[in-house]
FIZAGU-263628 format. One line per field, with one value per residue (C-alpha): x, y, z; residue in three letters. Coordinates in pm, 1 decimal. Layout:
% FIZAGU-263628
x: c(X|...);
y: c(Y|...);
z: c(Z|...);
type: c(ALA|...);
END
This chain:
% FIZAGU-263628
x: c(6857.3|6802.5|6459.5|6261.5|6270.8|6412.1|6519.0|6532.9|6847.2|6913.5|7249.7|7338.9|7712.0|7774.6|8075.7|8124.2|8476.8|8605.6|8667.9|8829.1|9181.6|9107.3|8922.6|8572.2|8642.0|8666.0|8404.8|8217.6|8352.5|8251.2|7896.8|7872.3|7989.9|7679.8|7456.9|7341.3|7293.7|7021.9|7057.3|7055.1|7352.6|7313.6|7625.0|7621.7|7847.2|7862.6|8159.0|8010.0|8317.2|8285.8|8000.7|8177.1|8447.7|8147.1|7999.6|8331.7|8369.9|8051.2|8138.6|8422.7|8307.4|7914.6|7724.6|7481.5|7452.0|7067.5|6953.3|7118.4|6959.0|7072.4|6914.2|7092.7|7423.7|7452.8|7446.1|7265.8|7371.6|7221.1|7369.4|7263.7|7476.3|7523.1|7406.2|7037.9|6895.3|6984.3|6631.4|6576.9|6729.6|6675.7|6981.7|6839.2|6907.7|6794.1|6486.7|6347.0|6082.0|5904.4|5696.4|5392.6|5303.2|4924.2|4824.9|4910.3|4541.4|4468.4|4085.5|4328.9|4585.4|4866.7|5086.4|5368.5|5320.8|5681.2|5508.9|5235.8|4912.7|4590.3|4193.8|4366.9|4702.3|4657.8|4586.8|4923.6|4776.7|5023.8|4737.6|4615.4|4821.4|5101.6|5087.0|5000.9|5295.0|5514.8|5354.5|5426.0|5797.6|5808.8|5738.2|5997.0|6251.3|6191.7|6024.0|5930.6|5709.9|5498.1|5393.3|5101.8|5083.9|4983.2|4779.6|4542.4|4498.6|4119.2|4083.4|4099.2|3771.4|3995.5|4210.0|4049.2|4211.4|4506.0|4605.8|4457.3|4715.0|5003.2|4882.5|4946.8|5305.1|5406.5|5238.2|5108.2|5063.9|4851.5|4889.0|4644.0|4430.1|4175.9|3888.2|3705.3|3603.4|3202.4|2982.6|3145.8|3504.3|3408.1|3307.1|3630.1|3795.9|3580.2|3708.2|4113.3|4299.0|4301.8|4685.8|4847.3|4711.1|4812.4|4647.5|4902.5|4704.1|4768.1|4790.9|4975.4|4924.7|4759.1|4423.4|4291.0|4468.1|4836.8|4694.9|4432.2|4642.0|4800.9|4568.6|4265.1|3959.5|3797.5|4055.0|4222.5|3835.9|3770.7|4106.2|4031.4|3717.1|3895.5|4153.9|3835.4|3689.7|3973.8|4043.4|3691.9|3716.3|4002.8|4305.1|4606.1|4685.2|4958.0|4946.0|5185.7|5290.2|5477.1|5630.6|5810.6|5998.5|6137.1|5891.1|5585.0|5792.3|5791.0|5412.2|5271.1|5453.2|5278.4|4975.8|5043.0|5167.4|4821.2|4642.3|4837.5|5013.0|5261.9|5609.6|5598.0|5271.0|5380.1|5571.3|5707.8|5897.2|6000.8|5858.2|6095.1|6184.1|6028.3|5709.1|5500.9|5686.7|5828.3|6036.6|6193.9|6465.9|6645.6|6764.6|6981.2|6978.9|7328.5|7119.1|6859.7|6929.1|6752.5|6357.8|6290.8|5937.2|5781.9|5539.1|5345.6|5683.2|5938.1|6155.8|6332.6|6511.8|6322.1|5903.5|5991.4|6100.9|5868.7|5866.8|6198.4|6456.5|6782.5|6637.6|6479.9|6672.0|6554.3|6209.0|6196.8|6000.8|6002.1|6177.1|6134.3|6504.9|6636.2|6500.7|6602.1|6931.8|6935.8|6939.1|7186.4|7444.9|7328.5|7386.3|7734.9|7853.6|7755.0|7931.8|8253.9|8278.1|8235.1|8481.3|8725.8|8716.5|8772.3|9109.0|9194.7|9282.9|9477.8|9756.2|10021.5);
y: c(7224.7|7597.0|7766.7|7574.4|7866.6|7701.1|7987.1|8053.8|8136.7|8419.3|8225.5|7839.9|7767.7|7380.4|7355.5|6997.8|6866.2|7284.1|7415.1|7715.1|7605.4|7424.2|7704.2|7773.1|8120.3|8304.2|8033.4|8217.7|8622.7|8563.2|8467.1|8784.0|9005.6|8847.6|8949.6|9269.5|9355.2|9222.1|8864.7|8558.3|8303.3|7943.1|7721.6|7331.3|7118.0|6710.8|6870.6|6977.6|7129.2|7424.1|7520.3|7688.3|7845.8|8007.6|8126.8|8295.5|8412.5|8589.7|8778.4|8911.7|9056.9|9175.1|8908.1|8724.8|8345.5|8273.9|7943.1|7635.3|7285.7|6940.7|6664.7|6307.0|6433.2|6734.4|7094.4|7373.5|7710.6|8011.5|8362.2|8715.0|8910.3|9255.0|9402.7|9427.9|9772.8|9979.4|9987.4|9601.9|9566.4|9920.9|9959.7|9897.5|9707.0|9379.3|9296.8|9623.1|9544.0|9167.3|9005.0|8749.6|8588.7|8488.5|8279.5|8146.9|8142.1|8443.5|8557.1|8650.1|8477.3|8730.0|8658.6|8738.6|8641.4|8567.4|8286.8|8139.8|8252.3|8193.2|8092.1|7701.2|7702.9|7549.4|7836.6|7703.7|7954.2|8075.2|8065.5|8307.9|8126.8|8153.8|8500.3|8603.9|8445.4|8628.5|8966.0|8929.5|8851.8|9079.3|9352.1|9239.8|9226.9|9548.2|9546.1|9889.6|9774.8|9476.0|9348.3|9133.9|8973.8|8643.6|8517.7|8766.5|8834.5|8931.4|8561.5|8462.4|8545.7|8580.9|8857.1|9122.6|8938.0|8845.2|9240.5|9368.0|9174.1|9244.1|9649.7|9637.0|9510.5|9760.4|9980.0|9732.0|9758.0|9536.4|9441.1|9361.6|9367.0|9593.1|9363.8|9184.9|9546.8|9421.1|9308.5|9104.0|9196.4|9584.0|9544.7|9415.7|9674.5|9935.5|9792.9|9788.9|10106.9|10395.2|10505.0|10149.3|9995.8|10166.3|9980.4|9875.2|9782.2|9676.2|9898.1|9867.5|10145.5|10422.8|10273.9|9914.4|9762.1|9658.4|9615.4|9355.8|9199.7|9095.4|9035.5|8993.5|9134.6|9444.6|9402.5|9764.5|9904.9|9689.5|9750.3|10156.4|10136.0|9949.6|10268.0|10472.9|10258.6|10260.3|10606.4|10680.7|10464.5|10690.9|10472.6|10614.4|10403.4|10350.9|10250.6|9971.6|9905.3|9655.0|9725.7|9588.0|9873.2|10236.1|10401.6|10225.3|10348.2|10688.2|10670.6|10575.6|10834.8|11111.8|10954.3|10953.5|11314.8|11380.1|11251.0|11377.9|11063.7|11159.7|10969.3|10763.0|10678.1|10475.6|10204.0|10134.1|9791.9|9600.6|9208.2|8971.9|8616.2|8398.8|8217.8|8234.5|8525.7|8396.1|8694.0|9036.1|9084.7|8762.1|8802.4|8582.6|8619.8|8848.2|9116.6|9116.9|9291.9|9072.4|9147.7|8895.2|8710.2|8416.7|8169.4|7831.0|7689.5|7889.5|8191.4|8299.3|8556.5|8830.1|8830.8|8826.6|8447.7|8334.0|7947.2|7918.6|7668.6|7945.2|8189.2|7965.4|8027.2|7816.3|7554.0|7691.8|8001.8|8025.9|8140.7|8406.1|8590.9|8264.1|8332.4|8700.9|8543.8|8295.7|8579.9|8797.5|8540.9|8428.0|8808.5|8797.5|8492.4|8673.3|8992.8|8833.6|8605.9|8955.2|9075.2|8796.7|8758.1|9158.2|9117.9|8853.6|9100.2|9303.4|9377.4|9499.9);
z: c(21134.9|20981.6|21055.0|20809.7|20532.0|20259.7|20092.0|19753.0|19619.8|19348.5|19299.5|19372.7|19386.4|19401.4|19589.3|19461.7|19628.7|19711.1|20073.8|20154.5|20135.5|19785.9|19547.1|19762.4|19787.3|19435.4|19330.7|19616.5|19525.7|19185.4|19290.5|19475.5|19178.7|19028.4|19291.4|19449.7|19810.4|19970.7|19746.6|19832.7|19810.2|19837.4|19864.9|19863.2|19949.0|20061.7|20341.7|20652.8|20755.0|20557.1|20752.6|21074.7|20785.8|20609.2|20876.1|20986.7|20650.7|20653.8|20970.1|20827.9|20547.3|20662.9|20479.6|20744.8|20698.7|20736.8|20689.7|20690.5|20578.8|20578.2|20305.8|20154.5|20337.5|20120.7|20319.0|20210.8|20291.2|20219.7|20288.1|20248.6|20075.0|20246.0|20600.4|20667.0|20686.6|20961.8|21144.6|21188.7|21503.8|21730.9|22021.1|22368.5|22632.9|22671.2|22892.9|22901.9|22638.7|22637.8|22379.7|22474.3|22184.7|22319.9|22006.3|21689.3|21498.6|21310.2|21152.8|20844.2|20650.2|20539.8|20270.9|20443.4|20806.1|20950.4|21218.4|20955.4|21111.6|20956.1|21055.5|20993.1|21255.1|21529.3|21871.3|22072.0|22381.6|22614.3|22848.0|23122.5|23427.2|23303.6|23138.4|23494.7|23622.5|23339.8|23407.4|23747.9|23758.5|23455.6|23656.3|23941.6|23683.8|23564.6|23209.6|23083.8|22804.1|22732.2|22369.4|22305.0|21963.8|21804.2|21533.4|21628.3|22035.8|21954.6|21844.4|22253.4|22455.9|22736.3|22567.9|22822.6|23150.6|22933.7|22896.0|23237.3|23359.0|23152.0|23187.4|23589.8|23506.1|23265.2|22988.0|22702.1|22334.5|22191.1|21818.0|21638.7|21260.2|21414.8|21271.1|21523.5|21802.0|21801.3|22035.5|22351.8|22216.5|22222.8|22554.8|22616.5|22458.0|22627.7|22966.4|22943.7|23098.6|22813.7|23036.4|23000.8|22646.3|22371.5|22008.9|21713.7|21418.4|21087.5|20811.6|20518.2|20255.1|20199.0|19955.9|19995.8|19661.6|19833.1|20168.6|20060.6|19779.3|20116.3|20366.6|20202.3|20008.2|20233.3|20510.9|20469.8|20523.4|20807.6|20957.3|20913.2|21079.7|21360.4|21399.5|21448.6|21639.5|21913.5|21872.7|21954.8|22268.4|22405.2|22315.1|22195.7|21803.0|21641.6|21293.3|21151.9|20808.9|20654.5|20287.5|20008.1|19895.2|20030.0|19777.1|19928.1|20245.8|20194.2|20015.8|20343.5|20567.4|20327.6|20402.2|20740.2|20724.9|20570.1|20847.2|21136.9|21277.3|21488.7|21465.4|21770.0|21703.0|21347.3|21230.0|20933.4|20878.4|20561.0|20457.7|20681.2|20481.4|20740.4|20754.7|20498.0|20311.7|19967.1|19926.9|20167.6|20403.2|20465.0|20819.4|21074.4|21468.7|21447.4|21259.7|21547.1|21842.1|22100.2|22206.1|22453.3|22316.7|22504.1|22316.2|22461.6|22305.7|22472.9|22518.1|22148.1|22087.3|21866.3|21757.5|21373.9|21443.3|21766.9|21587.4|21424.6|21578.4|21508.6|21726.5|22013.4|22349.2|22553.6|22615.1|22979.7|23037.1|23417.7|23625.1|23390.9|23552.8|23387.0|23049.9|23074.2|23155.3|22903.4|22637.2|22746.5|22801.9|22424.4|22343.0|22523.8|22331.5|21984.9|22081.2|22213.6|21916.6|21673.6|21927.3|21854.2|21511.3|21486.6|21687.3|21404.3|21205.5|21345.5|21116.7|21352.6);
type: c(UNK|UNK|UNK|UNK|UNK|UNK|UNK|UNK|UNK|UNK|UNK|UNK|UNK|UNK|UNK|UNK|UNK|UNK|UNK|UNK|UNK|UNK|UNK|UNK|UNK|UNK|UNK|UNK|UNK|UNK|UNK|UNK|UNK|UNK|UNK|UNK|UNK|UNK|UNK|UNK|UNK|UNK|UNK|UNK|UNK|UNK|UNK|UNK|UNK|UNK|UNK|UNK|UNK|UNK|UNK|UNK|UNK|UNK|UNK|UNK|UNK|UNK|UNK|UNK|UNK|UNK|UNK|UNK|UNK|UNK|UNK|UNK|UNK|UNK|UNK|UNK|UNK|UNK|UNK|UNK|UNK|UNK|UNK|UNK|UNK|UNK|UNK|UNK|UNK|UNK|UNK|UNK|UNK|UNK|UNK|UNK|UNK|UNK|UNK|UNK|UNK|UNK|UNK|UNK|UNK|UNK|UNK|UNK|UNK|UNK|UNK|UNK|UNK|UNK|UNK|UNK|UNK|UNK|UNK|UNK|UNK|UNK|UNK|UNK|UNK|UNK|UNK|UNK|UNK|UNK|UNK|UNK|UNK|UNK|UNK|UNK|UNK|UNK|UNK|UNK|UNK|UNK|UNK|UNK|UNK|UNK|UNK|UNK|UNK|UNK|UNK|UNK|UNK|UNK|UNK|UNK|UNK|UNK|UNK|UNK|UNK|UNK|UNK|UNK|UNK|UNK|UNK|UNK|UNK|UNK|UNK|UNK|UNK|UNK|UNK|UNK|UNK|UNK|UNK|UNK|UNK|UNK|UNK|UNK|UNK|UNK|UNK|UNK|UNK|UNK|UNK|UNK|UNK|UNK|UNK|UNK|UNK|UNK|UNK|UNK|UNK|UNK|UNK|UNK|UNK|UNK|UNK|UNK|UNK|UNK|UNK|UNK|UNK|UNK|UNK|UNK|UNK|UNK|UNK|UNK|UNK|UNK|UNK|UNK|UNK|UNK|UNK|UNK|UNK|UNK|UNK|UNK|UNK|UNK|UNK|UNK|UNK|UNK|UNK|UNK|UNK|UNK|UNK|UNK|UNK|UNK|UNK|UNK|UNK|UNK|UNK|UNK|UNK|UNK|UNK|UNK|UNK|UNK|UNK|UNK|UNK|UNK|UNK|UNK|UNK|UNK|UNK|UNK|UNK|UNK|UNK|UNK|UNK|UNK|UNK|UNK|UNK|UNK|UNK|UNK|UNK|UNK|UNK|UNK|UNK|UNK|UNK|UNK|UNK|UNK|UNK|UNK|UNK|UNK|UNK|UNK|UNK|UNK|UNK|UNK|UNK|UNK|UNK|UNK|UNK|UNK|UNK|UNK|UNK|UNK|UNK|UNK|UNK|UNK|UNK|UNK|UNK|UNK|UNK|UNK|UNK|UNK|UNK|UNK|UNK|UNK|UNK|UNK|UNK|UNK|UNK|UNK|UNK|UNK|UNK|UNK|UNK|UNK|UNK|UNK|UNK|UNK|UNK|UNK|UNK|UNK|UNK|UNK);
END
């Protein structure tokens, strides 16, 4: 159970013999008052039962309960204590953008991966046949974007076919380090559509010392050359951070500024607490709005959790109208209950 995160807590409450009805809750407000937004709350207890109350609890007053872990019959649950940021989950409609995870091995090994990529983890390929298959009911189904990501999709000699055929389904963004556009892979890059692929790379402040503290010694060089390297091919590139902080926020949209990135053509996102990443946003599937991503392991329901059991949907990729399926009814259960537990209090 729980997404195998094993969060650390800023505060642990030991609910030792307490539910709700016996002296669990201003044990659990007075944690809080301790805490600021954006902590993290653990609560244990040998009572499973207070699991469904918590997690009601939480509802009600905007906390999101994000991991949950069960060891020597004691529960473990860990909540975040106020709403995550406004920009992690953007409002549109389900299906209309998919995610293809291709594979899972990576030439770099980010501190701070959310899916725990590196040269070592093992490829788990979602395979040309099938992404064929997905591009082609993806397109019947009406998908207005594709996104290919891994590990790194440069990693896979067939990465070429992989995105020709996701580009005659739907306009694809790749996303990628930037690192490996030489010899047969910059052929490869040299032959995709310049109107269908657009190039996401890596990118995550404006000198090399944060950017390779994370990724790596020489990475932001490499990864700047890549940028050039696509732009001179006739791709359009967007250019992807990820960042700690609002300050290191707004430092890299100067820097952008400086260099005349346009807004749709940057990203700017803040360390998720899943994978490898020891600390950032601790978030739980009711802060995601749903972006359909398919791995070799299944349909889940966002890319910032492709391998974590909470946001799986379903082992069954195909028929892919299924999967789409799959996730909206999973998206109509989480809105009705929100629904329901709104109309609880209603006061008159």
């Amino acid at each position: 159970m729980g997404f195998f995160m094993r969060a650390n807590a800023n505060v642990e409450l030991d609910a030792g013999t307490k539910t709700f009805a016996s002296g669990l809750l201003p044990d659990l407000i007075a944690a809080l008052r301790r805490s600021r937004k954006g902590d993290l709350v653990a609560v244990i207890s040998g009572d499973p039962s207070i699991g469904p109350e918590l997690e009601a609890w939480c509802r009600f007053t905007h906390n999101s309960l994000v991991d949950t872990a069960v060891e020597k019959g004691r529960t473990r649950w860990v909540l975040r204590y106020g709403e995550a940021p406004e920009n992690v989950g953007e409002d549109r409609r389900v299906g209309s953008r998919l995610w293809l995870y291709t594979n899972f091995d990576c030439n770099l090994s980010c501190d701070y991966c959310c899916v725990r990529s590196s040269p070592k983890a093992p490829r788990r390929a979602l395979g040309i046949e099938r992404v064929r298959q997905i591009a082609t009911e993806a397109a019947e189904l009406g998908v207005g974007e594709i996104f290919v990501t891994g590990g790194e999709p440069f990693m896979l000699l067939n990465i070429g076919e992989i995105l020709a055929a996701c580009a005659a389904a739907a306009p694809t963004t790749v996303l990628t380090n930037g690192m490996l556009f030489a010899g047969s892979r910059l052929a490869t890059l040299r032959s995709l559509p310049r109107e269908r692929v657009t190039f996401q790379i890596s990118l995550d402040s404006p000198t090399p010392e944060r950017h390779d503290s994370h990724r790596g010694k020489g990475t932001w060089a490499r990864a700047w050359k890549g940028i050039e390297r696509a732009r001179a091919e006739g791709f359009r590139v967007r250019l992807a951070a990820t960042v700690s902080t609002d300050a290191e926020a707004d430092e890299f949209r100067s820097f952008l500024d400086a260099h005349d990135i346009s807004e749709e053509n940057r990203v700017i996102r803040r360390i998720a607490l899943r994978g490898s990443a020891t600390h950032g946003i601790a978030l739980a599937r009711a802060d995601l709005v749903p972006e359909i991503t398919i791995t070799a392991e299944g349909v889940f329901w966002h890319p910032v959790g492709a391998e974590d059991d909470d946001l799986l949907v379903s082992r069954e990729i195909f028929p892919l109208a299924e999967s789409f399926a799959a996730v909206r009814r999973a998206f109509d259960r989480e809105s009705e209950h929100q629904r329901r537990l709104a109309m609880i209090f209603n006061c008159a």
